[in-house]
N, C-alpha and C positions, 0 to 999 in steps of 0.2 A: 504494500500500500504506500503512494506516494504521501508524506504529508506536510501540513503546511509551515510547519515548524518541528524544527528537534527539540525545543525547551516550550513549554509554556509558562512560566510561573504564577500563580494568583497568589499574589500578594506585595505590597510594596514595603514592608516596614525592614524590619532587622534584617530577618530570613529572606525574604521577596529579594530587596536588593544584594545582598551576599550572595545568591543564587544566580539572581541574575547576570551578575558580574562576572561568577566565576564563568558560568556556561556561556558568556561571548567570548569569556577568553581562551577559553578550550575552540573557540572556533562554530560554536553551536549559532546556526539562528533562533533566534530567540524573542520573544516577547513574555512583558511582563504588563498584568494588568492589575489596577490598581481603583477601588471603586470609592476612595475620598484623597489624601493625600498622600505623594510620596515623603518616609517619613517616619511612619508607622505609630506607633503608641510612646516610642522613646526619645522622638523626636517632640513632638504634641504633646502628649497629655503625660509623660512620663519620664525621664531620667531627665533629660533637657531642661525643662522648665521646673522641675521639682528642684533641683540643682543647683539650679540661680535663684530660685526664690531660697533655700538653704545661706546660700553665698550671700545675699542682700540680709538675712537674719542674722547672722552671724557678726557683719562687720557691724550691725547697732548695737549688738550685744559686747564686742569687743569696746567698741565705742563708751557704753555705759559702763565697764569693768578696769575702763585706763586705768584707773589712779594706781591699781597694784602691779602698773611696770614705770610708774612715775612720772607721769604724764597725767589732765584730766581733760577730757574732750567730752563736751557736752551735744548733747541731741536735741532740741526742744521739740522738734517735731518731725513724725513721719509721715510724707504722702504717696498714701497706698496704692492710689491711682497710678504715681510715676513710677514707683516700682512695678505695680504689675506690666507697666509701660514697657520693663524693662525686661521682666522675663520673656515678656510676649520680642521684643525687639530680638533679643540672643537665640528664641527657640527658629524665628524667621532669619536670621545670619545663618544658622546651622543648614537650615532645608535650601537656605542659597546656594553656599558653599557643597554641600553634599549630598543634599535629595532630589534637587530640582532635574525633571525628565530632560532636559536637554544633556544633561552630563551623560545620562543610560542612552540618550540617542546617538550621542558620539561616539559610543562604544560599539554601533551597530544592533541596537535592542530598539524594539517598537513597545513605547508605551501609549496602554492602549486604557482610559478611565469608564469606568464600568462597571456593574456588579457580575462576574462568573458563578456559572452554575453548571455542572455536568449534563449531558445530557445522554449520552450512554458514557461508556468509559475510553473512547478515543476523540469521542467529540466534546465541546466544551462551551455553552453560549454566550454573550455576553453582551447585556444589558446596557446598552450604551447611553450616554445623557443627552444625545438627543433624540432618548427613546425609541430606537431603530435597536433591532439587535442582528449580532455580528454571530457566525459558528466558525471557529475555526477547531481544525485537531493537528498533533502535535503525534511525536514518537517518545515523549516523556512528558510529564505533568508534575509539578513540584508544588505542592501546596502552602504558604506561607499566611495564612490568612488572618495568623495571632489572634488575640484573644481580648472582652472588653469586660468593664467590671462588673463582678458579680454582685448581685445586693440581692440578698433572702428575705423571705417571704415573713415579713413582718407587721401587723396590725396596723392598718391606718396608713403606712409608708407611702402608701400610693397618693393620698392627700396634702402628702408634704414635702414642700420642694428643696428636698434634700441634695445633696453635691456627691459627686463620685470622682476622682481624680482624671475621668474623661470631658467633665465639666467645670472643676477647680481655676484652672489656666484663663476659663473663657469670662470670669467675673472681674471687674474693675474696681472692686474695693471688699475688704476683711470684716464681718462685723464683730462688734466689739465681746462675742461669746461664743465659742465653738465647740460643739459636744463631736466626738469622735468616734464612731461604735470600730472596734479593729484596732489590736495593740502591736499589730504588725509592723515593716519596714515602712510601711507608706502612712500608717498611725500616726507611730513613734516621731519619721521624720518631720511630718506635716503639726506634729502639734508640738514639740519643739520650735518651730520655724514663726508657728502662730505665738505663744508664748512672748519668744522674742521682740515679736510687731507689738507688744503691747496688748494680748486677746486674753482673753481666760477662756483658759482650753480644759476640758473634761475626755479623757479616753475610757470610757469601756469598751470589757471584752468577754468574753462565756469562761475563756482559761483563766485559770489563776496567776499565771506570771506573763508576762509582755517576752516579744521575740520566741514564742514555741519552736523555732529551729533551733535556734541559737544555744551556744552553753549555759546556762541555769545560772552559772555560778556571775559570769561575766554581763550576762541579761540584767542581774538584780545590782552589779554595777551603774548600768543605765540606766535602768528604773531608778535608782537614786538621784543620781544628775539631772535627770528629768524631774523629778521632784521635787528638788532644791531652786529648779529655775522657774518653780511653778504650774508646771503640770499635774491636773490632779487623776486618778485613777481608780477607776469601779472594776476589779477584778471578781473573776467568778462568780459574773453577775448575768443574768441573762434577758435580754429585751423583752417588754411583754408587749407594749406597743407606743407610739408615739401619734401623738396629734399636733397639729399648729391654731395656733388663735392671733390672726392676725400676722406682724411680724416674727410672735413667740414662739418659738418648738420646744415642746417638752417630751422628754425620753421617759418613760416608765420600766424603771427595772426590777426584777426582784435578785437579792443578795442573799443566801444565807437561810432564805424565806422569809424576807424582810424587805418590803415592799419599798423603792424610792424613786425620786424622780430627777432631772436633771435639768432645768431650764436653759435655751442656750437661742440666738440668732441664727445659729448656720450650723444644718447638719452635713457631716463628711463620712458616708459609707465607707471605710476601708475593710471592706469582708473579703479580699481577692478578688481573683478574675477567672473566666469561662471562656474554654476553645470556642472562635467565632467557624461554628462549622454547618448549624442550623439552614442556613441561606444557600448550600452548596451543590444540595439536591444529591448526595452523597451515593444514596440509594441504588439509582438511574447507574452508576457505573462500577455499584456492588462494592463500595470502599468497607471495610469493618470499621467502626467506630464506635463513640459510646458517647454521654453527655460531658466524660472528660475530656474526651479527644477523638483525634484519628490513630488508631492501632497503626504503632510501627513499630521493626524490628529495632538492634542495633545498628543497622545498616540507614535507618530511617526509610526504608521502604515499606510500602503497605504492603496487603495481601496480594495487590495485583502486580507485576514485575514491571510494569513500566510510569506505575505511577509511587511516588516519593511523598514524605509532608515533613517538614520543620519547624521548629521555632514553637511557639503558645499551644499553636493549635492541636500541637501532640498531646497537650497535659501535660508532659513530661517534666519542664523546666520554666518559667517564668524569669526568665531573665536573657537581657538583650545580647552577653557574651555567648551564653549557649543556643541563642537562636542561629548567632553567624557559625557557631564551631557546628551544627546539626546543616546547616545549609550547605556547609564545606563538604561534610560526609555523604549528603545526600546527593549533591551534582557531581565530586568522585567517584560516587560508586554507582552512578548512571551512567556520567556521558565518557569516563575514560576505565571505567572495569577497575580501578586500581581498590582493593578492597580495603576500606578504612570503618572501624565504628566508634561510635560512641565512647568518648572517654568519662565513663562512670566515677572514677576513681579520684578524677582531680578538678572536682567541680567545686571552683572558688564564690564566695558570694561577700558582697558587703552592702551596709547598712549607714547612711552618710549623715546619722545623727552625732551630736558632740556631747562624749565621743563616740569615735566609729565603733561598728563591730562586726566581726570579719571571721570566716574562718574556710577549713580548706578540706577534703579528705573526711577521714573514719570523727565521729567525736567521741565523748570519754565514756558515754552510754552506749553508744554502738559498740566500744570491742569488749567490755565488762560484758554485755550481753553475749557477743558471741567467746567470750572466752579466750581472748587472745590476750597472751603475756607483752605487758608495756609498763613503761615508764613515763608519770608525766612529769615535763620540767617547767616549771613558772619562773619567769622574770619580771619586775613591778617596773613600770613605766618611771616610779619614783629615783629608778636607777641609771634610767637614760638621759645622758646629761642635756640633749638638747631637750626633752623635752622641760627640763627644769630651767633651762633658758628661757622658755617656752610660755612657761607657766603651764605644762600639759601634762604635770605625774599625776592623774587620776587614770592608771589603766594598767593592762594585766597581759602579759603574752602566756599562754600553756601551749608545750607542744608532746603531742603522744606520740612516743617511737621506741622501738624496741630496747631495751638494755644494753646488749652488746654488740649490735653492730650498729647501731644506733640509725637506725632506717626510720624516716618519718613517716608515720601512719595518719596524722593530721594535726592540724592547727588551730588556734582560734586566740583572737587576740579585742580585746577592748581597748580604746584610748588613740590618741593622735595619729591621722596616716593610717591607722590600722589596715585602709585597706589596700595602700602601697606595701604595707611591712607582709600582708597575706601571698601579695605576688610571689615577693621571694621565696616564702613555702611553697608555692604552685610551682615554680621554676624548677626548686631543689627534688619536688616529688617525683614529678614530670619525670626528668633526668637521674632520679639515683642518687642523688645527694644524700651523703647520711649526714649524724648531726658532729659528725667528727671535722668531715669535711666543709659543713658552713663555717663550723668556726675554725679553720685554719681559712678559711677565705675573710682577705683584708678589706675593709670596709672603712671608708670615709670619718674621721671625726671631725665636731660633733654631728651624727645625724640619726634620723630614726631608724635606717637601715642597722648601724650596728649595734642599737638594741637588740635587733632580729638576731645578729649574731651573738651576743653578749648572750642572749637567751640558749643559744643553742653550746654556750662554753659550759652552761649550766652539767651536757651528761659530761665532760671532760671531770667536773668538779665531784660529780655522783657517782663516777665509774673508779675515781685514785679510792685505795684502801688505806686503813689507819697502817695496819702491816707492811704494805710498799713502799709507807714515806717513812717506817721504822725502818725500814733497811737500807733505803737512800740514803738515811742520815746517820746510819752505822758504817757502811761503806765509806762513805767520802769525809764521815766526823766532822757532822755539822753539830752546831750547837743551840740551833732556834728552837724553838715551841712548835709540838705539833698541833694542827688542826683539832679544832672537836668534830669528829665526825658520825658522834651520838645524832644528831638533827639531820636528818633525810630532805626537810625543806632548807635546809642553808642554800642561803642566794650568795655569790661571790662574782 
């Protein structure tokens, strides 16, 4: 069968463009369609714009905190208008420089705006704007269609014009009270950010502790910092329903079995987000799927050999690095055979609240459960001198790796950079780096990098025995004090 393309992509965001990119550059013709903008959710309504509105909080907050590096810089006032002026300005720079379909047309890619829908499984329609539609087919299909946010079925919700971080970006001013149901990444960052503008922010969540991926120990780090800057927090509390009166929204929860309620201006659903796969007619060309996603292998291949999916719309991963590293695998292992999958193992994530929190690999619950012998070794950020330059020792590096050969099985760190200081775990994983070997790798002073390594001098310090340096200093008749090596957590 002759067809009209060797690539189609539907999708334009993380995956859509990484796909696309990659399959002109293997030479594939190609089109990528795209049914609102190129972009996707991390350009719009997510990392981009969440990012900068962080960056603009952050510097009033430093602003109001001068005096403790001696200096005093006053604020009298913020206008929320200019800032949002401002996210909205930087998320529009980014889709200049990098989304806009002219860049994919120079590449030899036709972008084509539209909603797609299968209509058997070689063919593919598409809904065009000006309502005409187009069928074309393809000898591969790469689904990129990512995902948009989920908000649960909750009392009343439909009567109130609550926000979801797909509509956060598109308001022009903050009101002055914002209740937050989700103590997730987008919670945590978003009500932090709000805080700082001067809002009184409320998060609940159903879980009892904020960040449920994250390490427990280094969460409830955060959760304190966020608490001291005034965030308040209804944990293990679960929505019964909400109504609005006027401008007012009120949350109605029960605690405990203890009935309360939470008055606020502006609701922010941050409950996740949902494979956008409903619109795709999925059916018609026999894809397996489910309400989470599209069934894919390791390979990111569906059930059918010539169709692929990436990115949100799998379920699999919610985040914009593993959408492009799943688009990589999936145009590999279609358009040039070279058999690549899924790196399970070293899927980094960070959390771009202050501070950060970040982590990499197995955590300290996963190898306790499956039984795997490890060592963890902690470094207090109170140790790393720039961060004390900084003003930034509120934070904690733990890294899990085996005792003797000191192989790192994972990471997770709290506090400044965190999720620059996670790369270098990701780097060291990736490649076999044990922990012997980061710390004979020399590293910059002062910087937050050789915390990274200072942390990992920790197995060098855990691995010497009381009896090796008894004999070191019988041998060579030395005459210092030996270590106490009673304390298993000594930091050195």
């Amino acid at each position: 069968m002759k067809y009209d393309f060797d690539a189609v992509i539907i999708g334009g965001g993380a995956a859509g463009l990484t796909a696309s990119g990659i399959a002109a550059n293997f030479g594939a013709k190609t089109m990528m369609i795209e049914k609102d903008r190129l972009g996707g959710d991390c350009t719009w309504t997510g990392c981009i714009p969440s990012k900068t509105l962080i960056k603009a909080a952050s510097i009033v907050h430093q602003a109001k905190k001068s005096s403790r590096f001696g200096v005093d810089i006053s604020i009298e006032d913020i206008n929320l208008e200019t800032l949002l002026k401002h996210v909205d300005d930087v998320r529009t720079e980014v889709y200049e420089d990098a989304d806009r379909p002219e860049i994919y047309e120079e590449m030899g890619i036709e972008v084509v705006f539209g909603a797609a829908s299968f209509k058997n499984q070689h063919i593919v329609e598409i809904q065009l704007e000006n309502g005409t539609v187009r069928e074309v087919t393809s000898k591969y299909f790469f689904i990129c269609s990512g995902s948009s946010a989920f908000v649960p079925d909750i009392s009343g919700l439909n009567d109130v014009d609550y926000l979801t971080n797909d509509s956060l970006f598109e308001i022009n001013d903050i009101p002055d009270s914002v209740a937050i149901i989700g103590a997730g990444p987008i919670g945590c960052e978003m009500a932090q950010s709000f805080v700082r503008l001067g809002r009184e922010v409320t998060v609940l969540d159903i879980e009892d502790r904020i960040m449920l991926k994250d390490d427990p120990e280094l969460a409830a780090i955060l959760r304190d910092s966020l608490e001291a800057e005034g965030v308040k927090f209804v944990l293990g509390s679960s929505i019964q329903k909400v109504d609005q009166k006027g401008a007012e929204i009120t949350v109605h929860y029960e605690q405990k079995g203890v009935a309360g309620e939470v008055k606020c201006r502006a609701l922010l659903m941050a409950t996740g987000r949902r494979a956008n796969v409903s619109d795709l007619n999925l059916k018609n060309a026999g894809i397996n799927h489910s309400a989470k996603g599209i069934d894919v292998n390791d390979r990111c291949r569906t059930n059918l050999r010539h169709i692929y999916a990436a990115g949100d719309v799998t379920g699999r991963y919610q985040l914009t690095h593993m959408s492009e590293h799943m688009a990589k695998i999936a145009v590999t292992n279609a358009l040039i055979k070279v058999p690549m999958k899924i790196d399970h193992k070293h899927v980094p994530w960070a959390t771009f609240t202050d501070p950060e929190l970040a982590h990499i690999g197995s955590s300290e619950e996963d190898l306790k459960r499956q039984g795997v012998d490890f060592e963890t070794y902690r470094f207090p950020f109170s140790k790393i001198d720039r961060a004390i330059t900084d003003g930034n020792t509120n934070g904690l590096i733990k890294i899990y790796a085996k005792k003797w050969s000191g192989k790192i099985l994972g990471a997770s760190v709290v506090g400044a950079h965190a999720g620059e200081i996670i790369s270098e775990y990701a780097l060291a994983m990736k490649n076999g780096v044990s922990l012997r070997d980061f710390a004979d790798t020399i590293h910059p002073y002062p910087s937050y990098g050789l915390g990274a390594r200072r942390a990992a001098d920790q197995w060098y310090i855990r691995n010497q025995s009381e009896t090796l340096v008894k004999w070191i200093k019988r041998i060579f008749r030395y005459r210092g004090e030996i270590p106490d090596y009673s304390d298993p957590n000594r930091i050195v």
